[in-house]
C-alpha positions as CSV (number, residue, x, y, z in Angstrom):
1,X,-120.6,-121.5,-65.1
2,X,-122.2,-118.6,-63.4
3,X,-120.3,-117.6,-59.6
4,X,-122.3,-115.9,-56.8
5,X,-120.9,-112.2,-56.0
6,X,-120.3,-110.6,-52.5
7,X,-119.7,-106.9,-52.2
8,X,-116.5,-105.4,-53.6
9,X,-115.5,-101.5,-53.0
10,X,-113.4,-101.1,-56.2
11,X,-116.5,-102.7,-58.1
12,X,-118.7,-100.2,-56.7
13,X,-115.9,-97.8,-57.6
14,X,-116.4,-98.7,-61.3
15,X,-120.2,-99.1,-61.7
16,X,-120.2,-95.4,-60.4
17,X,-117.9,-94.1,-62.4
18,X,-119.2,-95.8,-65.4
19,X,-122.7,-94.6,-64.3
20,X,-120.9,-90.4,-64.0
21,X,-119.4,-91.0,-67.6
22,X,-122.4,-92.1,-69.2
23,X,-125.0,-89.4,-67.8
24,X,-122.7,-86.5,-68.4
25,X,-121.7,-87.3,-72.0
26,X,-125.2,-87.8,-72.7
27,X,-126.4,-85.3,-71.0
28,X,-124.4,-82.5,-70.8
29,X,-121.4,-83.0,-73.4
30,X,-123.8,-84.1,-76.4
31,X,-126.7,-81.8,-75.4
32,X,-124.3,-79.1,-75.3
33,X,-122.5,-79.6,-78.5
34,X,-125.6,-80.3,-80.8
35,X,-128.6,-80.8,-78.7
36,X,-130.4,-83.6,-77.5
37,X,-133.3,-83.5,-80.2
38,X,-131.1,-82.7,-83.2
39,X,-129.9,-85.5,-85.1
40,X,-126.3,-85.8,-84.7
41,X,-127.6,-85.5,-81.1
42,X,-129.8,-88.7,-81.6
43,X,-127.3,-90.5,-83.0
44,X,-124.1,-89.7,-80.3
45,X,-125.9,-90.5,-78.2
46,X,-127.8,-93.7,-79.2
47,X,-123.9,-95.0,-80.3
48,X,-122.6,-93.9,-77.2
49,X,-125.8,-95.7,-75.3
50,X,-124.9,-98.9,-77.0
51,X,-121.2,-98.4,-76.3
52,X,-121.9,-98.3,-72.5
53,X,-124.5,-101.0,-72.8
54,X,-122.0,-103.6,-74.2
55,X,-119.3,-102.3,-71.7
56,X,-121.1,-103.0,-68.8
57,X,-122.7,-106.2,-70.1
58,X,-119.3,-107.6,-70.5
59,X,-118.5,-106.1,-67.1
60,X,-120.9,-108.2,-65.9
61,X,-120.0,-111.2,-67.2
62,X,-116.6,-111.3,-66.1
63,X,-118.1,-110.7,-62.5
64,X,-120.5,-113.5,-62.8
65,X,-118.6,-115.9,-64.7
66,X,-116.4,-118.5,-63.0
67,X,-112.9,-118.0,-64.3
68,X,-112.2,-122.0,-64.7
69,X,-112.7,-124.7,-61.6
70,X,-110.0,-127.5,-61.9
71,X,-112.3,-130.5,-62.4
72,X,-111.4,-132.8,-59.0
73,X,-111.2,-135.7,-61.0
74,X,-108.2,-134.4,-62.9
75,X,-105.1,-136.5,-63.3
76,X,-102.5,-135.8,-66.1
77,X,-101.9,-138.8,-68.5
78,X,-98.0,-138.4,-69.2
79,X,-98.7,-141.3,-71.7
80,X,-100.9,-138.9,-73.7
81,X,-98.9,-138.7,-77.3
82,X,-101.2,-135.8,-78.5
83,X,-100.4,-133.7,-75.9
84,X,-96.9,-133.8,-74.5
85,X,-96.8,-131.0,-72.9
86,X,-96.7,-131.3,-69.4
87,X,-95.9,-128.7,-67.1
88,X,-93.6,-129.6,-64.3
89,X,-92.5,-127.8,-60.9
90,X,-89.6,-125.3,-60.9
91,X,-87.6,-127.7,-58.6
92,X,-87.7,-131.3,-58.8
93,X,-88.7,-131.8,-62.1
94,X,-92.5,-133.8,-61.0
95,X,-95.6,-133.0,-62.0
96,X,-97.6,-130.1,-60.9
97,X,-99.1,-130.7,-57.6
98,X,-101.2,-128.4,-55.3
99,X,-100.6,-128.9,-52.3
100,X,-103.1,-126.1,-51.2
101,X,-106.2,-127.4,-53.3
102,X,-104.6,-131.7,-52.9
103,X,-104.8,-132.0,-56.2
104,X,-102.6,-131.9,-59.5
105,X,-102.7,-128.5,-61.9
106,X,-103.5,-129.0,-65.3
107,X,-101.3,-127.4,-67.6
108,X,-101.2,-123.0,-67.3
109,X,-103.2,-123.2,-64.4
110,X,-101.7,-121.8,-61.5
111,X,-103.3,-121.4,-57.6
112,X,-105.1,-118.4,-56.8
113,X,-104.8,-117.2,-53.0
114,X,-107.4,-114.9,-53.1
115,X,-109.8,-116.7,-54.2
116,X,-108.3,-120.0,-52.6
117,X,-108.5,-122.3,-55.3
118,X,-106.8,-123.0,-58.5
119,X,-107.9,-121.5,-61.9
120,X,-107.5,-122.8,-65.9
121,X,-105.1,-120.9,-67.5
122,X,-105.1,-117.8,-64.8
123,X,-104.1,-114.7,-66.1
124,X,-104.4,-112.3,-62.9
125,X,-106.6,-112.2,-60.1
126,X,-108.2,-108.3,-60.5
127,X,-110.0,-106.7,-58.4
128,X,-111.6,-104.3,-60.0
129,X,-113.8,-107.5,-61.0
130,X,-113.6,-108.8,-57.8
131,X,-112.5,-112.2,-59.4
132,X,-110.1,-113.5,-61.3
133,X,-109.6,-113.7,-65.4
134,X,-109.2,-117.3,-66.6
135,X,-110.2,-119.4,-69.2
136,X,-114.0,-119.2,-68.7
137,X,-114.1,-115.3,-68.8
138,X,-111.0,-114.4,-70.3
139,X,-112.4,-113.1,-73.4
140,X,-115.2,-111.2,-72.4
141,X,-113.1,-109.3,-69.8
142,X,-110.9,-108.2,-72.8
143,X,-113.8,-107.3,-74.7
144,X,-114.8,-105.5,-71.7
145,X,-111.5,-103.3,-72.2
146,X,-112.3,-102.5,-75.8
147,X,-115.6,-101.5,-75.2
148,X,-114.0,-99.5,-72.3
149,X,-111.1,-97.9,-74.1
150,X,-114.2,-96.9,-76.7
151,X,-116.1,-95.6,-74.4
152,X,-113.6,-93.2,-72.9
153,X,-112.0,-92.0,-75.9
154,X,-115.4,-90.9,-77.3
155,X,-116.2,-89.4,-74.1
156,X,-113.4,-87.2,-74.1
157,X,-113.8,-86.0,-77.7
158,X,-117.4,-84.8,-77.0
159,X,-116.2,-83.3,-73.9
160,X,-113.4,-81.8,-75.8
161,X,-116.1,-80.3,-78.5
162,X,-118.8,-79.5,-76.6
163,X,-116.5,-77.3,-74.8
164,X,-115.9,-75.3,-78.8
165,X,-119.7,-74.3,-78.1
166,X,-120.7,-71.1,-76.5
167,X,-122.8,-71.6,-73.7
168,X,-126.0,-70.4,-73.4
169,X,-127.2,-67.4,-70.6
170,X,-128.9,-70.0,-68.5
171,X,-126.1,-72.2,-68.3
172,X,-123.8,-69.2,-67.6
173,X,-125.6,-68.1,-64.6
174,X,-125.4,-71.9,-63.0
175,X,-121.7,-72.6,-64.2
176,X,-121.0,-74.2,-61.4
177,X,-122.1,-77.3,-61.4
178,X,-121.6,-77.5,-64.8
179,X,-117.7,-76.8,-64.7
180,X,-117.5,-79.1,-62.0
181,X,-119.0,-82.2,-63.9
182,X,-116.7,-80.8,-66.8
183,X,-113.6,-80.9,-64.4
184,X,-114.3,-84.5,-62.5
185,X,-115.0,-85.5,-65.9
186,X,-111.8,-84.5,-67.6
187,X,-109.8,-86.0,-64.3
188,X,-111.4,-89.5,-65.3
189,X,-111.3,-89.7,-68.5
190,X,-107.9,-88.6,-69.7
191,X,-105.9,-91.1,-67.1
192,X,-108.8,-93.5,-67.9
193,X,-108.0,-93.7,-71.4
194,X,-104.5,-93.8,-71.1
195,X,-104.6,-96.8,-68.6
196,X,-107.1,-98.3,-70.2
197,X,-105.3,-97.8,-73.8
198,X,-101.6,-99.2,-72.3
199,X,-104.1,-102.8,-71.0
200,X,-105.6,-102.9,-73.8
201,X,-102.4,-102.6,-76.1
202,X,-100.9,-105.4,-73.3
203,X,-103.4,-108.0,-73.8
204,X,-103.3,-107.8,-77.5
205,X,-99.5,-108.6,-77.2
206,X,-100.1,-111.6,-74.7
207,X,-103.3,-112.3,-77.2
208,X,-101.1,-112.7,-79.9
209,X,-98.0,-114.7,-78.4
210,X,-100.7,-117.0,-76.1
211,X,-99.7,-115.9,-72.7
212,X,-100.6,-115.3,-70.0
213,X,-99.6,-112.5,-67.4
214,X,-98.3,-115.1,-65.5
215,X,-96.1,-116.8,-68.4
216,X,-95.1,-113.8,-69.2
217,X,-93.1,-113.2,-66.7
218,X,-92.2,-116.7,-65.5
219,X,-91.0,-116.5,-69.6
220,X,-88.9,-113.8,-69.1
221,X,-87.3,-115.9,-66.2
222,X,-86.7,-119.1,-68.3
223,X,-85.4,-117.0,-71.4
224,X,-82.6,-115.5,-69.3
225,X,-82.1,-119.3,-68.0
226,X,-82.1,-120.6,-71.2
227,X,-79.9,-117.8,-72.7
228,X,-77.4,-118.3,-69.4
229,X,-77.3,-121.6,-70.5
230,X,-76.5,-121.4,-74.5
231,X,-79.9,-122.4,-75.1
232,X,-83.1,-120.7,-77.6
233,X,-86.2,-120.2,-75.6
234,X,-89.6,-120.9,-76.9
235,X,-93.3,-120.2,-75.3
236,X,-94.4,-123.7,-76.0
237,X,-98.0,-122.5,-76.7
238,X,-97.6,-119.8,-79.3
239,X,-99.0,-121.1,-82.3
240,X,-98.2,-118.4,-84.4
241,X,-100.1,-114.8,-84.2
242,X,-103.9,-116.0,-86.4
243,X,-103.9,-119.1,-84.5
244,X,-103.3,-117.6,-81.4
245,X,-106.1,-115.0,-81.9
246,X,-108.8,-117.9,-82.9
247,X,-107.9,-119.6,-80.1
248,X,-109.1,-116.9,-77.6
249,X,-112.2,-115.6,-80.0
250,X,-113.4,-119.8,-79.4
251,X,-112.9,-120.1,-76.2
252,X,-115.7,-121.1,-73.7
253,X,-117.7,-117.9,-71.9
């Protein structure tokens, strides 16, 4: 399900920078280091073209994508003997209820208040997306990352080595610009692709456990509860580390 999209600042924030990234590898770290119309130049930078093509496709889609609507005829069958798992409140011990959407939450989906409404098995609402990262688009957001943390690092090395090259006369006599490109570049990419690198190695863990942000932390919660109490915690979801992996690589986008 496709969502409509209203203007976002820290979007705009990342299509630029995307758009810096890709013009000045291409066109000023790759030309530099082996020329444009050699070809190890053809080839960087038809590999780094497809790179930044799949990153911002996937970009795209976890803009446009709806995250996961809780369908408004839901009601959880507690009768269900295939699934007894049923989430139930902190305090209380009843079902999930919302009292903000007037509806009950299906299990691992949790109430967004940015975007007002509650969302299948909600990860985070980010806002570099301008939406949040559920079931629906959960997937291609972390292939977004991997495409991003590629993108970066192979940025930086043929910044790094074009800047082994000697530049020519012509370039020397308009430095300028050039080292400025080279210094706005370097100040992106290298806390890019560490930031980008310590997500990327996060949702791997949470990929392989079947977490979520958000039961990640409420996990770390009921482990010291459980422990307080003598008891063994368990995520209830993890399915053990292959499982867990197929069951984001099949899920809906």
């Amino acid at each position: 399900m496709k969502r409509g999209f209203t203007f976002s600042p820290p979007v705009t924030v990342v299509v630029l920078a995307i758009s810096f990234i890709y013009f000045s590898t291409v066109f000023i770290f790759i030309d530099r280091w082996f020329g444009l119309t050699s070809s190890p130049g053809i080839m960087n930078a038809t590999v780094f073209t497809a790179v930044t093509l799949m990153c911002i496709t996937n970009y795209a889609l976890a803009i446009f994508t709806d995250p996961g609507r809780v369908p408004s005829t839901y009601m959880p069958d507690i009768e269900d003997s295939e699934n007894p798992i049923h989430e139930i409140k902190r305090k209380g011990g009843d079902l999930r209820y919302c009292q903000k959407c007037s509806q009950y939450k299906p299990p691992r989906a949790h109430h967004c208040r940015v975007c007002k409404r509650c969302i299948l098995r909600m990860d985070h609402h980010c806002i570099w997306i301008n939406n949040c990262v559920g079931h629906e688009n959960y997937k291609v957001f972390f292939v977004f990352v991997v495409y991003a943390v590629v993108a970066c690092i192979y940025s930086l090395i043929l910044l790094l080595g074009s800047l082994t090259i000697e530049p020519p006369k012509d370039e020397q006599q308009v430095g300028g610009p050039f080292r400025t490109v080279y210094i706005v570049a370097g100040l992106l990419l290298f806390p890019l692709s560490m930031a980008l690198s310590v997500l990327l190695g996060w949702h791997i863990y949470l990929i392989l456990h079947n977490k979520t942000t958000i039961e990640y932390h409420e996990g770390v919660r009921a482990m010291w509860l459980a422990e307080k109490g003598g008891n063994v915690y368990s995520h209830p979801y993890d399915l053990g580390a292959f499982e867990n992996l197929t069951t984001v690589a099949f899920m809906d986008t």
